[in-house]
LOROTI-58063 format. One line per 4 residues: their letters; for each residue x, y, z of C-alpha. Coordinates in nm, 4 decimals. Example, Ala and Ser with C-alpha at 12.3 -4.5 7.8 and 13.67 -1.06 7.14 Angstrom:
2
as	1.2300/-0.4500/0.7800; 1.3670/-0.1060/0.7140
END
This chain:
401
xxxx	0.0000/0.0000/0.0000; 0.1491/0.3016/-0.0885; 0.1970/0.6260/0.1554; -0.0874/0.8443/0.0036
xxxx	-0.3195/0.5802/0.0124; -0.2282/0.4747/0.3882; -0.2238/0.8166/0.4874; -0.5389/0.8650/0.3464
xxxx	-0.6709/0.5127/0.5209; -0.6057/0.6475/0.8289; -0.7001/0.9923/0.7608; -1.0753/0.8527/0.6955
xxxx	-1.3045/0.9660/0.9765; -1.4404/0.6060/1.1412; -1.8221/0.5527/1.0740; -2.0888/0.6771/1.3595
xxxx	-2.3265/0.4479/1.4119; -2.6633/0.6715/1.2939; -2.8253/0.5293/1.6212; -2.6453/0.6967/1.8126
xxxx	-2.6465/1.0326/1.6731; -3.0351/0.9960/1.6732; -3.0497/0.9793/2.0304; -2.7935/1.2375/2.0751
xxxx	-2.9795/1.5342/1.8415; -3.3219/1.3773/1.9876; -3.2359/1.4355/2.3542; -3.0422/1.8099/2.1995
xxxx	-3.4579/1.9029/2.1247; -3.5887/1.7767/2.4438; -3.4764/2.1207/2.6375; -3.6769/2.2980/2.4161
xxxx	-3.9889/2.1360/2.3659; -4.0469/1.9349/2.6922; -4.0736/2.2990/2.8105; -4.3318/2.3963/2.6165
xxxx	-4.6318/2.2594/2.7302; -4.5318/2.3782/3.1134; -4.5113/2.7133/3.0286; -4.8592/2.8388/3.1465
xxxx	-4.7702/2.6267/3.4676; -4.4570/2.8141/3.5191; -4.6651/3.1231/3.5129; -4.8567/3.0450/3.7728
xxxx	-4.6233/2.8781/4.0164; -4.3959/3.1901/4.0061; -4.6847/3.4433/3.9340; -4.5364/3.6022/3.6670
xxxx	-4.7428/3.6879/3.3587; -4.7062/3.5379/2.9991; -4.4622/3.7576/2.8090; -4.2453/3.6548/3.1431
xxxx	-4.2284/3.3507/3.0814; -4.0883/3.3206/2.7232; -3.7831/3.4120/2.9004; -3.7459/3.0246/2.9442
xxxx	-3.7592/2.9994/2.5655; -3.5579/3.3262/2.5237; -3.2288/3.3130/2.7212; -3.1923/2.9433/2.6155
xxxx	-3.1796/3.0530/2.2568; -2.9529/3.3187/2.3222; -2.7071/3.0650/2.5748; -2.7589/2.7729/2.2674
xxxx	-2.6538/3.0623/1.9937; -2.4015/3.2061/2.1654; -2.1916/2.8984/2.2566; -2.2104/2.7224/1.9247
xxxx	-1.9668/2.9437/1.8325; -1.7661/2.8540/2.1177; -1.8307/2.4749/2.0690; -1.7678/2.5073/1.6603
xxxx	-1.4118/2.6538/1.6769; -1.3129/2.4408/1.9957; -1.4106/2.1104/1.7563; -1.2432/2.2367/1.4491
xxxx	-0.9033/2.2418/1.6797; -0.9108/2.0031/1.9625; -1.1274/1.7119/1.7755; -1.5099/1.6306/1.8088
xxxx	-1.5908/1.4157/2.0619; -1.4407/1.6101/2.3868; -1.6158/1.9575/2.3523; -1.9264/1.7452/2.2878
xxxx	-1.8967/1.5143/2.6126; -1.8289/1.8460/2.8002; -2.1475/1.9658/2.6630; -2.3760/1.6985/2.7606
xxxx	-2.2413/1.7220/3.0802; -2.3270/2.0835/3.0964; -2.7167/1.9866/3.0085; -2.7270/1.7150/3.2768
xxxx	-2.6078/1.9646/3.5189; -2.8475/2.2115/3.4384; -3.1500/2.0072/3.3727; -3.0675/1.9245/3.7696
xxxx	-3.0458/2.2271/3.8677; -3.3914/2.3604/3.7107; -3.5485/2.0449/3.9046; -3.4762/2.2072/4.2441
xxxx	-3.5337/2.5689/4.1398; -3.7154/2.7265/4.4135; -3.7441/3.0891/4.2185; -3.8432/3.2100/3.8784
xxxx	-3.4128/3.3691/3.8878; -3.2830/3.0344/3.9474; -3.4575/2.8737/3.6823; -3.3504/3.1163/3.4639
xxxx	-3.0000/3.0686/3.5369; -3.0598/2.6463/3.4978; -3.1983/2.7535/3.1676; -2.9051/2.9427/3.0377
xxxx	-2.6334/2.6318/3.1690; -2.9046/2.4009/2.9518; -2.8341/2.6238/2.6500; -2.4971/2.6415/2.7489
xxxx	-2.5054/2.2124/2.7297; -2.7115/2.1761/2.4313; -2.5165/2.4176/2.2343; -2.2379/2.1167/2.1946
xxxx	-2.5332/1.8932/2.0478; -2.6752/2.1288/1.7927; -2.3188/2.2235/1.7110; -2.0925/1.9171/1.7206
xxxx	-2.3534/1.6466/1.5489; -2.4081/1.8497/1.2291; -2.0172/1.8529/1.1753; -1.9230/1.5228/1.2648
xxxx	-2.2240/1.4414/0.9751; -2.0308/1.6444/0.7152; -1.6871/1.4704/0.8368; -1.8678/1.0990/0.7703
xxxx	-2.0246/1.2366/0.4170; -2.0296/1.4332/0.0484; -2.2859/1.7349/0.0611; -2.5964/1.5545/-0.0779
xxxx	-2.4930/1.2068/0.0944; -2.4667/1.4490/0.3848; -2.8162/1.6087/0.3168; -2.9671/1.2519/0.3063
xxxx	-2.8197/1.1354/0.6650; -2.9118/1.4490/0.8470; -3.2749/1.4139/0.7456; -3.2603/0.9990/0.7894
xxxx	-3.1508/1.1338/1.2013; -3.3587/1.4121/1.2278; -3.6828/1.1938/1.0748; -3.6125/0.9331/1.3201
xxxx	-3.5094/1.1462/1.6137; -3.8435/1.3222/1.6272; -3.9637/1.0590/1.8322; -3.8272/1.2614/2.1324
xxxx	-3.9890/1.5672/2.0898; -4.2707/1.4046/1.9637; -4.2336/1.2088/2.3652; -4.1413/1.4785/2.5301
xxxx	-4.4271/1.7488/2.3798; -4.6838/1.5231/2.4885; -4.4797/1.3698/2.8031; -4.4229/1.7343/2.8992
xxxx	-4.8287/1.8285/2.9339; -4.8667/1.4893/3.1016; -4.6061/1.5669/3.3729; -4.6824/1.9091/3.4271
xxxx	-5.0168/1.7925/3.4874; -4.9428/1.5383/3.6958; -4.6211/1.6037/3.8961; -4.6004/1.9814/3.8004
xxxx	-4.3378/2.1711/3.5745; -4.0114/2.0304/3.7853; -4.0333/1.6866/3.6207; -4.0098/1.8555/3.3076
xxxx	-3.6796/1.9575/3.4106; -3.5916/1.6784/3.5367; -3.6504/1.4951/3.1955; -3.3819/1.7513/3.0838
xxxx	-3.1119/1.5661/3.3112; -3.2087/1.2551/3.1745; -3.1588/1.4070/2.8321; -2.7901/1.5573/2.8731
xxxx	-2.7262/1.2081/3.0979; -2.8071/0.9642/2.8952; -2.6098/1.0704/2.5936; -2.3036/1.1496/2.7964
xxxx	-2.3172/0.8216/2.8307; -2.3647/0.6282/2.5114; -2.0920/0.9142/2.3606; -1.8572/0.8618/2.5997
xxxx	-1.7954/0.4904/2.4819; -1.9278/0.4387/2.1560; -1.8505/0.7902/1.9735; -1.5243/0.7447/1.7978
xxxx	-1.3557/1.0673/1.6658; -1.4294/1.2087/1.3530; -1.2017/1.4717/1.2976; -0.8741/1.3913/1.2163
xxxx	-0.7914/1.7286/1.0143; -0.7861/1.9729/1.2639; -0.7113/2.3027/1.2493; -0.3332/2.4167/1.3965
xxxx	-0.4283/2.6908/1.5993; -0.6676/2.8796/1.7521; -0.6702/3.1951/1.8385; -0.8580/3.5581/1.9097
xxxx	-0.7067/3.6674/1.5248; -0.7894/3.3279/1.3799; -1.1137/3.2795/1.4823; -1.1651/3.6172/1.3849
xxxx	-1.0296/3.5295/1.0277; -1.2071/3.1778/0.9696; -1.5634/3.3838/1.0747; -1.5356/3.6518/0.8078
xxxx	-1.4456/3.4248/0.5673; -1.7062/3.2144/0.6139; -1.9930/3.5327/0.6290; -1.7929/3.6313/0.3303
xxxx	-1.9366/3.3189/0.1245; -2.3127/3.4250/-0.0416; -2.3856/3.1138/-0.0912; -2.2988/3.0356/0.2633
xxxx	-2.5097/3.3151/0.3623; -2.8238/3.2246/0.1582; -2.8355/2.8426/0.2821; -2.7909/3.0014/0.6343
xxxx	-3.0646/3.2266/0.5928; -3.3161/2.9709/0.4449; -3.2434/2.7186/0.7274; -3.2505/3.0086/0.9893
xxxx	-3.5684/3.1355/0.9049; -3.6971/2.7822/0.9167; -3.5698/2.6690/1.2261; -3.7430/3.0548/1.3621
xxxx	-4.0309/2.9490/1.2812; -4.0670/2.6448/1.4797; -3.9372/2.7960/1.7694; -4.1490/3.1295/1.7689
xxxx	-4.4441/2.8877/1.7692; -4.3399/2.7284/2.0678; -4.3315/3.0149/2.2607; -4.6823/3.1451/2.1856
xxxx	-4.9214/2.8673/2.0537; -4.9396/2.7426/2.4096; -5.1620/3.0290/2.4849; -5.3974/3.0443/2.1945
xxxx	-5.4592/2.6335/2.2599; -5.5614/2.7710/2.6581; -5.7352/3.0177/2.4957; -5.9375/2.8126/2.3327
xxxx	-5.9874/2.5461/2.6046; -5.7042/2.3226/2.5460; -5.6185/2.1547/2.8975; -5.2226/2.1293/2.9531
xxxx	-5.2367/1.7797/2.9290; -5.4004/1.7759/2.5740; -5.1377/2.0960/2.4561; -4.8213/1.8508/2.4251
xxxx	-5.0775/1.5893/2.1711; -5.1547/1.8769/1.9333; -4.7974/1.9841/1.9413; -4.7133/1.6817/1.7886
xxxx	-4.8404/1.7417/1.4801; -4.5384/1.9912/1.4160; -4.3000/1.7190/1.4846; -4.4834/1.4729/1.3122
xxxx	-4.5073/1.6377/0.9850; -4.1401/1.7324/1.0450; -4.0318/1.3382/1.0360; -4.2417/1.2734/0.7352
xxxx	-4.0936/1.5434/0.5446; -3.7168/1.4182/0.6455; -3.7844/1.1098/0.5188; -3.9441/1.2437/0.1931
xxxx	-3.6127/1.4172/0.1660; -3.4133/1.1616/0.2117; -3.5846/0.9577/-0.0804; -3.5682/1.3292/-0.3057
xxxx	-3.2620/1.5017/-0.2610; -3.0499/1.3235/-0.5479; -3.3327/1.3945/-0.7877; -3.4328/1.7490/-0.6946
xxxx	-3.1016/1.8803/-0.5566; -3.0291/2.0976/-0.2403; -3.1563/2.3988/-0.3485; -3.5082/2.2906/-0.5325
xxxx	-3.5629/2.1070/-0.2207; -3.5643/2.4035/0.0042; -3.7786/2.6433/-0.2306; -4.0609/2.4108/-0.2600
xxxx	-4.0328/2.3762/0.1240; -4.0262/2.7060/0.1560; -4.3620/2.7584/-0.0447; -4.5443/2.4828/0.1494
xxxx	-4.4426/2.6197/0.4613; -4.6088/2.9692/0.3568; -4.9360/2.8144/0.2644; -4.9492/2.6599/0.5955
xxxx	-4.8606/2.9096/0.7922; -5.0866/3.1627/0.6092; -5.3895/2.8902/0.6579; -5.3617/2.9738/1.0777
xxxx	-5.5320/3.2770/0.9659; -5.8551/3.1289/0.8465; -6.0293/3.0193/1.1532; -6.0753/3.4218/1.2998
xxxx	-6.2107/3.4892/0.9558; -6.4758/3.2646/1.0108; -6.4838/3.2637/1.3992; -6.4075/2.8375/1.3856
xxxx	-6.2425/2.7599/1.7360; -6.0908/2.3894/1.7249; -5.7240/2.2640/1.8141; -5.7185/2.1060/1.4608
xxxx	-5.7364/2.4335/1.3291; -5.3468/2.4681/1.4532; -5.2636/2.1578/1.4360; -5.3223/2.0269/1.1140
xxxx	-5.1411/2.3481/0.9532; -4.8497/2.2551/1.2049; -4.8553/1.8932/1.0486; -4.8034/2.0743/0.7051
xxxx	-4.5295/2.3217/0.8447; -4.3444/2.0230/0.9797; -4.3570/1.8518/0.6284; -4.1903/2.1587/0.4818
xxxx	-3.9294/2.2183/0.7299; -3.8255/1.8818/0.6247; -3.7593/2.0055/0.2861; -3.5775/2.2904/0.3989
xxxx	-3.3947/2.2088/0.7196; -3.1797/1.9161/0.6470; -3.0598/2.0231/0.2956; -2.9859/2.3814/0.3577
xxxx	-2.7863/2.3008/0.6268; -2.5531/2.0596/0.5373; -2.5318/2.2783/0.2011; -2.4274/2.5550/0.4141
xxxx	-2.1723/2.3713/0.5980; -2.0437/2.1780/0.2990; -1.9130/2.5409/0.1867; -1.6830/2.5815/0.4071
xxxx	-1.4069/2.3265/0.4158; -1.2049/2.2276/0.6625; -1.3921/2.4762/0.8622; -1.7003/2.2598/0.9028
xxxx	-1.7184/2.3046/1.2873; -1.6761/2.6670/1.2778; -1.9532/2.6899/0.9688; -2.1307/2.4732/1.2054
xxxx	-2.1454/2.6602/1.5031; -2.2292/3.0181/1.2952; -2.5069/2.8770/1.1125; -2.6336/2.7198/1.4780
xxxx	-2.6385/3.1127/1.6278; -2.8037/3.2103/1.3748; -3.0768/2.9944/1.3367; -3.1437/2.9947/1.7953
xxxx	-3.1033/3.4110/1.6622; -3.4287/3.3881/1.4519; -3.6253/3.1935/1.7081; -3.5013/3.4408/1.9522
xxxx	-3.6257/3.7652/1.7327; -3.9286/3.6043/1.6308; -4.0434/3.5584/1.9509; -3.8923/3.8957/2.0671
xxxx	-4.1058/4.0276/1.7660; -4.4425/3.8425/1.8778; -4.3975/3.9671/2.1893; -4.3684/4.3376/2.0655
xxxx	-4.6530/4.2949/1.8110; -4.8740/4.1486/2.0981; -4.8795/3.7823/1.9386; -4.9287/3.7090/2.3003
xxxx	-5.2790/3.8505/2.3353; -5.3613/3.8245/2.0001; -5.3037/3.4785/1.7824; -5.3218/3.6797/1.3936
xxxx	-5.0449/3.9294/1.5440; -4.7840/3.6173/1.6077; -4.8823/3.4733/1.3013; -4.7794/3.7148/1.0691
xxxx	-4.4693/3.6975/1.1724; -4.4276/3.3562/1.1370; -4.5434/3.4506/0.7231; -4.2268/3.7108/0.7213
xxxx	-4.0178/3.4319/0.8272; -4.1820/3.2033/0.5389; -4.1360/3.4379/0.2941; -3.7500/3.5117/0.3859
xxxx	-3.7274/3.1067/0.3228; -3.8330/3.1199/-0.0196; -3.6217/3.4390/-0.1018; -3.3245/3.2669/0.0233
xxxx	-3.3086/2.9540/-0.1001; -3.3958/3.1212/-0.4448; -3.0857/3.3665/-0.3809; -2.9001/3.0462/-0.3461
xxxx	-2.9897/2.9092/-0.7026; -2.8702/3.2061/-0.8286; -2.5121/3.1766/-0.6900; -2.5274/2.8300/-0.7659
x	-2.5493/2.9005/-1.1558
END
């Protein structure tokens, strides 16, 4: 065997068993959406009113998008696996320490170290996916995980109402241990590394350098923007459907079953993906997702036209929503990382900010436009973000000519 080829033999990232990143991105989503369904039960333990508590939502976006551009960098130059075991034990530590909170501060605080945790997850799993594959083979495996990994959200939406009901809003939190825990776990002896090209230093004038030239890449920039507005969507929803499902006499039990019809939708369209990628391409994929999603987000608007008041109503447009963020999620993002190289992790961890950034404004932006008190406000926010979809991932075919 000659040198080249051996070098390049043991160059070759090993192969991650998909099962286990499944359960590692699926337990990533539980701090987000176990949450969820507690929120009006979190009001009223604390006494605090509604646009209070999407602070839960809020400052675990920001702590998730600020530190997956810690975790991106730190993987590009020390290796994969170790800032990602750090991580989960990060999560485990603060899904323990929301279980005990005892003030509305303190679970704050639990919520940032969660973010802080899950970060590493939302970071880390994407690059050690473009590590293992090509861009389109890459496409295809994130949305073969991410179809079968929304069995935990799907769990813990509807696990979430049922233990907030039962055993009140601190078992939610304590699912969140369980979900940095268990992964720790499984990673810590069956993840083998994938990067074996890692960067040479890193530095405050590095880092600085490998982030501008990465913005610096339009076609970076439009995948990034398609996925982001995406991913916004979803989580802007979370933080104000709740409400409209109490409003119209959803117990918080029930809330976490018609939640699942976002998720659900959202596994279906991954595997639809999966089976249309190398026939429609990265970029056709996300603009027909893009189109669906706007339909279904403009059909929430229907039932105060004609004053129809059922949980289907939102859920069955949710089911659609999911579908399309299928389309889009999956192959914008690995197209976005595939851009950048040797630079995966970094790519990684910029297009992660950015996408917790949108779910932070568009919450921040319901919240101004009184989404809270009024359902048609929110949703016309979630239509801007549609409609930035679309435009992006069509910006993106035009660079790609």
């Amino acid at each position: 065997m000659s040198t080249k080829i051996l070098e390049a033999h043991l160059l070759a990232p090993q192969k991650v068993a998909i099962w286990v990143l499944v359960v590692t991105m699926g337990c990533g989503t539980v701090g987000v959406t176990v949450i969820s369904p507690a929120l009006s039960s979190v009001s009223e333990y604390f006494k605090v009113d509604r646009s209070s508590s999407q602070l839960l939502l809020t400052v675990y976006f920001v702590s998730v998008a600020f530190f997956q551009l810690v975790y991106g960098p730190l993987s590009d130059r020390f290796g994969r696996k170790p800032p990602l075991l750090y991580g989960l034990g990060i999560l485990a530590l603060g899904g323990l320490l929301g279980s005990v909170a005892e003030s509305f501060e303190t679970l704050i605080f639990a919520r940032v170290f969660q973010g802080m945790g899950a970060a590493s997850i939302y970071s880390i799993v994407r690059a050690i996916i473009n590590d293992s594959f090509g861009r389109e083979e890459g496409a295809s495996a994130l949305s073969t995980i991410t179809g079968i990994m929304m069995i935990a959200p799907i769990f813990s939406l509807a696990s979430g109402g049922v233990i907030t009901e039962l055993i009140g809003w601190k078992g939610a939190m304590f699912l969140i241990f369980l979900a940095g825990l268990i992964p720790l776990s499984i990673n810590s002896i069956l993840l083998p590394e994938t990067n074996f090209q890692q960067i040479q230093r890193l530095n405050f004038d590095s880092l600085v350098k490998n982030h501008l030239s990465i913005l610096a890449n339009p076609l970076f920039l439009s995948f990034m923007f398609a996925s982001s507005s995406c991913v916004g969507i979803w989580f802007t929803m979370l933080g104000f459907f709740p409400f409209e499902y109490k409003r119209i006499g959803v117990e918080s039990s029930e809330i976490g079953f018609w939640f699942i019809f976002g998720p659900l939708g959202f596994a279906i369209g991954n595997f639809l993906s999966r089976r249309l990628i190398h026939s429609l391409g990265i970029v056709k994929m996300s603009q027909i997702g893009g189109l669906i999603t706007l339909f279904a987000i403009t059909a929430l608007l229907i039932p105060s036209q004609l004053n129809w008041s059922h949980p289907i109503l939102i859920g069955g447009p949710c089911l659609f929503s999911g579908l399309a963020a299928g389309f889009v999620m999956a192959p914008s993002t690995m197209g976005a990382i595939a851009t950048a190289g040797n630079l995966s992790g970094c790519a990684s961890g910029i297009l992660g900010a950015t996408q917790m950034g949108f779910g932070v404004l568009g919450g921040s932006v319901v919240v101004f436009v009184g989404g809270y008190e009024t359902f048609e406000h929110g949703v016309f926010v979630l239509v801007g973000l549609a409609v930035l979809t679309i435009l992006s991932s069509t910006m993106a075919k035009i660079i790609s000519k």
